[in-house]
N, C-alpha and C positions, 0 to 999 in steps of 0.2 A: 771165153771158156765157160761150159755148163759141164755140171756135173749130174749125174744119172738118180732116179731117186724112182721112190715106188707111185705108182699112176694119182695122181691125185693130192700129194705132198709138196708142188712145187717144188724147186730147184734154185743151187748158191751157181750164180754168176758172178762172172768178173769180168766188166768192162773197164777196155783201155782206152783211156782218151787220147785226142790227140797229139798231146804234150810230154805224156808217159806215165799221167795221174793212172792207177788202177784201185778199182773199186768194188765192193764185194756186195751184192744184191741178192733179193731174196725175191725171186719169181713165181708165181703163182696167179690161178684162173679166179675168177671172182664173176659170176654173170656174164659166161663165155665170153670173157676180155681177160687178157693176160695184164698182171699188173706187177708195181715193179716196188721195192721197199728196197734204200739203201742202209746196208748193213752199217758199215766202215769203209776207209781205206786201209788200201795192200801197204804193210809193212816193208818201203824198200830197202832201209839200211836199218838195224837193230838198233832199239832206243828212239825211231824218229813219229813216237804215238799211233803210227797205223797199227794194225791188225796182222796176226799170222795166220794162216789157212786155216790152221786148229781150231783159234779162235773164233773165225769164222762159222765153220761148222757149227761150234757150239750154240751160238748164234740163231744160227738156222735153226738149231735144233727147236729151241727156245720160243719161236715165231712161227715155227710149225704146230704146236704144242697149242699154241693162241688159236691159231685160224680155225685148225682142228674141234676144238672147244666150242667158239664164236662163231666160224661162219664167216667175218672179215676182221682179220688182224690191223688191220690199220686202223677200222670205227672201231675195235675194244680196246687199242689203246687211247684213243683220242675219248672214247666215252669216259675213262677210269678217269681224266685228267679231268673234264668239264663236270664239276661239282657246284651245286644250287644248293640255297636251304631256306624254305621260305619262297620260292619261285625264284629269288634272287641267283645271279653268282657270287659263288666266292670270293670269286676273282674276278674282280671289274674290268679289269684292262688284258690286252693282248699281252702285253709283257707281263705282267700279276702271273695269268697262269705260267708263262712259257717258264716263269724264275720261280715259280712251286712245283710246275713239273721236272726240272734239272734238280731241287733241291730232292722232294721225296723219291722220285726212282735212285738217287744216291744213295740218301740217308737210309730208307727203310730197305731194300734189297732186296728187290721181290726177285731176282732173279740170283740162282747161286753163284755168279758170277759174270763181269763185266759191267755192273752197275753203272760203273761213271762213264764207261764208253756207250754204254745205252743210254743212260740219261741223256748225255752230248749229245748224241744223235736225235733224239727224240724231241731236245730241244732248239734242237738246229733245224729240225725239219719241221717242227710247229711254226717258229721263225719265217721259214722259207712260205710255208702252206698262208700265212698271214701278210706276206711281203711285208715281211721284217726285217730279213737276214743280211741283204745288203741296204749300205747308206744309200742317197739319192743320187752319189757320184761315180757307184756300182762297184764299193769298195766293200765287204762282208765289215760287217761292226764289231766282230770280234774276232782278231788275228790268231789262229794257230795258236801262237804260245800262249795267248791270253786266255783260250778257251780249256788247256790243259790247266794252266792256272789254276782259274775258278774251279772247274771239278775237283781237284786235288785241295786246294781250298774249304770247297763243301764237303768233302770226303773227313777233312780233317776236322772242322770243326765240331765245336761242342754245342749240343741237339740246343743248349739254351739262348743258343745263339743266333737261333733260324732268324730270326726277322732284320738281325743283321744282314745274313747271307742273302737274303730275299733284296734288302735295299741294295746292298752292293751289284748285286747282280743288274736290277733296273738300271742304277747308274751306269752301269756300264754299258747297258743298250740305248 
């Protein structure tokens, strides 16, 4: 399914696998190549963490708003994340960022809404963009309900308590 949008704003997709997973993407041209940003999954039964269509939208809206801005939504968010000081990184390791970026896109909310579902996503797809995302036994390293967890976790937690959430996160990758 694509949805119709004005010439040059890209388009919310939804691809069905072939299992019955659906999934909500964000399409758009980037250097006459069509390119593909996964939003969430389709909410199939109410309460099972995917995304409603609304949501979705919003979404889109949200990563329209980026590309529009920048030029490529994908390098302006992966730029915000990759922070030097002194030529160094911040964040020395692949996991360091990927568990500062699920932690700030939570905590700080640059977005009016959906933060932990972006965050997630953002860090699952840094994850994947690193081959990180699954073990070497091709099992993802963090199950569904663990990955609701943790956001709900960092969502809840007390800001003084970030270097916990950042360990625990590691540990858990």
């Amino acid at each position: 399914m694509t949805e119709s949008a004005p010439r040059g704003e890209g388009r919310l997709i939804v691809r069905i696998h072939p299992g019955g997973l659906k999934e909500f993407y964000y399409r758009y041209r980037l250097n006459e190549r069509d390119r593909l940003l996964r939003i969430g999954r389709f909410e199939q039964t109410p309460g099972d963490g995917g995304m409603k269509l609304e949501e979705a939208r919003a979404q889109l809206t949200k990563l329209v708003g980026i590309q529009r801005a920048t030029g490529d939504v994908k390098r302006e968010l992966s730029r915000r994340h990759e922070q030097t000081f002194g030529g160094e990184p911040l964040y020395p390791t692949v996991q360091a960022r990927a568990a500062h970026l699920l932690y700030f896109v939570i905590k700080d909310h640059p977005f009016a809404d959906g933060n932990k579902r972006i965050g997630t996503l953002l860090f699952l797809e840094y994850l994947r963009r690193n081959n990180l995302l699954l073990r070497a036994d091709g099992q993802p390293r963090l199950v569904d309900n663990a990955r609701v967890a943790l956001a709900l976790l960092v969502a809840e937690s007390d800001p003084k308590h970030k270097d916990l959430m950042i360990r625990l996160t590691l540990n858990l990758l």
